[in-house]
N, C-alpha and C positions, 0 to 999 in steps of 0.2 A: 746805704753806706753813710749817709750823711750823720745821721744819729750816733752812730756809734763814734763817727770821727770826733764829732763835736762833746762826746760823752769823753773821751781821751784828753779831750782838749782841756777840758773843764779840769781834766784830774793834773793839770799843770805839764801836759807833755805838746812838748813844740811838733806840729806836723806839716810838711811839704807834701803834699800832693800833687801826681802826675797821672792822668788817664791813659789807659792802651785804647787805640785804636783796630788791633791789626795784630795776630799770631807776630812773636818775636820782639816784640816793641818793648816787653819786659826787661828784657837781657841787656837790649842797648841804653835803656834809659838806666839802668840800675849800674852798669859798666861805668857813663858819663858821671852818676853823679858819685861812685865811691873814684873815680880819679880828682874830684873835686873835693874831697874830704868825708864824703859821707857813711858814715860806718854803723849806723841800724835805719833797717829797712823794715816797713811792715808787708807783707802780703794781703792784697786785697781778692781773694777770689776763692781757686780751687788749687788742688797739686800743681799744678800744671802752669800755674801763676806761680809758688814757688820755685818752683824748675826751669824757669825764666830767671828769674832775680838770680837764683844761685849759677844760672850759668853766665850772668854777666859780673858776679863776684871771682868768678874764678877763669882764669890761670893769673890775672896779676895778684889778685888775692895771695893764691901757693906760691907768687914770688917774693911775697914779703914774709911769709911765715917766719923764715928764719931769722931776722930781722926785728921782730915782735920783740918791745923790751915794757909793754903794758897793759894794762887791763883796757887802755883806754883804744887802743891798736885792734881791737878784737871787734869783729866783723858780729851783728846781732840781727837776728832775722826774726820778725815779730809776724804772727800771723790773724786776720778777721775770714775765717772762712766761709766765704759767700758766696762759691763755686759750688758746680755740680758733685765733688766730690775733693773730701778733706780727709783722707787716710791716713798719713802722717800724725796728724794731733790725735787720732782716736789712740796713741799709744800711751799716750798722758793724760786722759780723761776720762770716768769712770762714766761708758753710755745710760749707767740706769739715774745716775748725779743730774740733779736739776740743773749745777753749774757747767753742763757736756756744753762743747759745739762754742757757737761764739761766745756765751756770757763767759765759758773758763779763759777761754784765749783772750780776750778780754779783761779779766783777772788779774792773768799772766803780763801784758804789758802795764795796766796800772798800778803793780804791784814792781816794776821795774825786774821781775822774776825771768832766772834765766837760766841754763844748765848747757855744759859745751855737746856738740855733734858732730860727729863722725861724717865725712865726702866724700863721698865714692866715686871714683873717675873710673869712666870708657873711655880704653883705645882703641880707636879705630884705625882703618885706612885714609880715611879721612882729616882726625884730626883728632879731639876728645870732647868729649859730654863729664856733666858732674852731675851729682843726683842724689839726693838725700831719704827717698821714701827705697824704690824697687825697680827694679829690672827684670824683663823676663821674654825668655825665648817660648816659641813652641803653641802648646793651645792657646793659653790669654794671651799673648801678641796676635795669632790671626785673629782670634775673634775680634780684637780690637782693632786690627789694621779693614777687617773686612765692613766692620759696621764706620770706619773711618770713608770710607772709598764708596760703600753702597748704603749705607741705612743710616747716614749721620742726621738728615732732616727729621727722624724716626723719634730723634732723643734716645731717654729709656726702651720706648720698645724693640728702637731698632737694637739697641744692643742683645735684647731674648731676640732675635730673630739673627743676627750675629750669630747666637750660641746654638741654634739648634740648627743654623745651614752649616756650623763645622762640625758637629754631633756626625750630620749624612756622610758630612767628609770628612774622618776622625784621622788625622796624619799623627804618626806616630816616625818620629824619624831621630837619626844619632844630630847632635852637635857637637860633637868633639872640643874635649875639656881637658886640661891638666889643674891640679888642686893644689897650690902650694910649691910648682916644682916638683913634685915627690910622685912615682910610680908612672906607670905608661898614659897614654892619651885615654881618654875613657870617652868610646863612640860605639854605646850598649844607645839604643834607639831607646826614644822617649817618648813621654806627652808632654812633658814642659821640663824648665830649668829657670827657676828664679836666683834672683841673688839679689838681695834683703838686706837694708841698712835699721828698718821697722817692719812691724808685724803684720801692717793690714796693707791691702790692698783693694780696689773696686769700693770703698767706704767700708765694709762692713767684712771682706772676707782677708779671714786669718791665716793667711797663706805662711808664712815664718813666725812661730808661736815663741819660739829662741831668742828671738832678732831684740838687740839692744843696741839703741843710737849713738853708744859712746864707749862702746869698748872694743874699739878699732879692729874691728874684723868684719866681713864678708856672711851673710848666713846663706849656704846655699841650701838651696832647697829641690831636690830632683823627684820626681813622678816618672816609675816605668811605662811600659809600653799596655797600660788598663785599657781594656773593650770597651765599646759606650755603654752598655747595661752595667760593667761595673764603676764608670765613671760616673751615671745616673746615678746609681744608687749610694756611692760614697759622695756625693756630690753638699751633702750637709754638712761633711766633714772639712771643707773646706773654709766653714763660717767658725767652726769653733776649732783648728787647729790640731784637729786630732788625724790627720788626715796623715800627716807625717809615722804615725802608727803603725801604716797601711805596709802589709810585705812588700810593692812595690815603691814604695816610697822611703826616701833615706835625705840625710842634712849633713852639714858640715858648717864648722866654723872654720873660715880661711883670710887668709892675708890676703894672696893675691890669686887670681885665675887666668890661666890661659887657655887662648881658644886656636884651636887648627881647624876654622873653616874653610869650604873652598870657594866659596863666595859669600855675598851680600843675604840677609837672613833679615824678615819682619823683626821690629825688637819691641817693646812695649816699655816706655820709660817714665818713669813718675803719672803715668795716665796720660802721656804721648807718646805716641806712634813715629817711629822712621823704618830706614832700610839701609842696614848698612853692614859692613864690612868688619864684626868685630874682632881686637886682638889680645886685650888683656882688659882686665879689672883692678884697681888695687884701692888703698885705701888710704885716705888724710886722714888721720886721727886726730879728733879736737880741734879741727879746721875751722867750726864755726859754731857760735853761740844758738842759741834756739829760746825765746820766751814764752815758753808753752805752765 
């Protein structure tokens, strides 16, 4: 991290540094400092360090939107992706580009380059989450809730060993959804339900090929109820987007979603894991800048 901070520095940009200690410590320190005036943040890590910061940007953030009378008022989120996994940036950076990964981001902040992005708020029964990359119910949440709980020392491999103990145990179940308000609950059973602010997810897999970070909608993205031999074998289709092709697979571009669960569901959120009780989705349009 150092080099790169010091490489920013040199490029005439003032930086304040704060280290995490400890899950959560993102949210609260980034909260304390835009109540203090501070309105760009960079990301130092993975997704998952973004989805910290942005949830200590928001709800006072959303309570000043209306309010907003300058460019100078606008909340800017820069990112050095030095985490296990940076999904979000692969929508703005060309992976075969010598400038991929941090030297573009990188780029992007010394170049003061910046483009607005769409905020996706969960409600829950709890409260709300905001989230800027993905959400999703269903297969990728267990696997990730199970390699969260049992294979996390694993690293990488525990995540393939995640995938193939839900392979043995392939749950295919409804989540009941309403699209927009429009037509009855739809609780046709599943393998997954994403809903997409960007394309990628797990670093490399193109789960929402549609998904665009600023033109304030929702991409949902649903997977029928596919056997593991046909999940195995479409399972490539899932790194290059073609996967939505597939006759049990369908999309949507939506406003808002709601959900008629009967309880608490694994969720898988920007590459974190919770358990919670959801009630609707919707969408900040233009909520926040991105220097990608």
């Amino acid at each position: 991290m150092g080099p790169a901070l010091a490489r920013l520095r040199s490029a005439g940009i003032p930086i304040e540094t704060v280290e995490t200690s400890a899950p959560g410590q993102a949210t609260t320190i980034a909260r304390d400092a835009y109540r203090r005036g501070v309105r760009k943040f960079i990301a130092v890590g993975g997704d998952g360090t973004s989805y910290e910061i942005v949830n200590g940007l928001f709800p006072q953030r959303r309570s000043q939107l209306s309010a907003l009378s300058s460019q100078e008022d606008i909340t800017t989120l820069g990112f050095l992706p030095l985490g296990t996994g940076n999904s979000f940036l692969r929508d703005f950076s060309d992976p075969k580009a010598k400038d991929r990964g941090l030297e573009h981001a990188m780029r992007a902040i010394e170049a003061r380059r910046s483009r607005p992005c769409d905020v996706l708020r969960l409600t829950h029964k709890g409260g709300e989450l905001y989230y800027i990359n993905i959400l999703s119910v269903g297969f990728a949440a267990d696997v990730a809730m199970l390699r969260h709980r049992r294979f996390q020392k694993l690293g990488h491999a525990g995540y393939l060993v995640a995938v193939f103990a839900r392979l043995v145990r392939l749950l295919r179940r409804p989540f009941p959804v309403r699209v927009d308000g429009q037509g009855e609950v739809d609780s046709r059973p599943c393998l997954f339900l994403t809903f997409n602010n960007s394309k990628y997810t797990g670093g490399t897999m193109k789960i929402a090929p549609d998904a665009a970070t600023d033109d304030g909608l929702i991409e949902f993205v649903r997977w029928g109820p596919i056997g593991r031999l046909g999940l195995i074998w479409n399972l490539p289709t899932l790194y290059t987007g073609t996967h939505t092709k597939h006759p049990l697979a369908e999309r949507h571009a939506a406003r808002n979603i709601e959900f008629q669960l009967d309880a608490s569901v694994d969720i898988m959120i920007d590459g974190e894991v919770d358990t919670l009780h959801c009630e609707r989705i919707d969408v900040l349009p233009a909520a926040l800048r991105v220097m990608v």
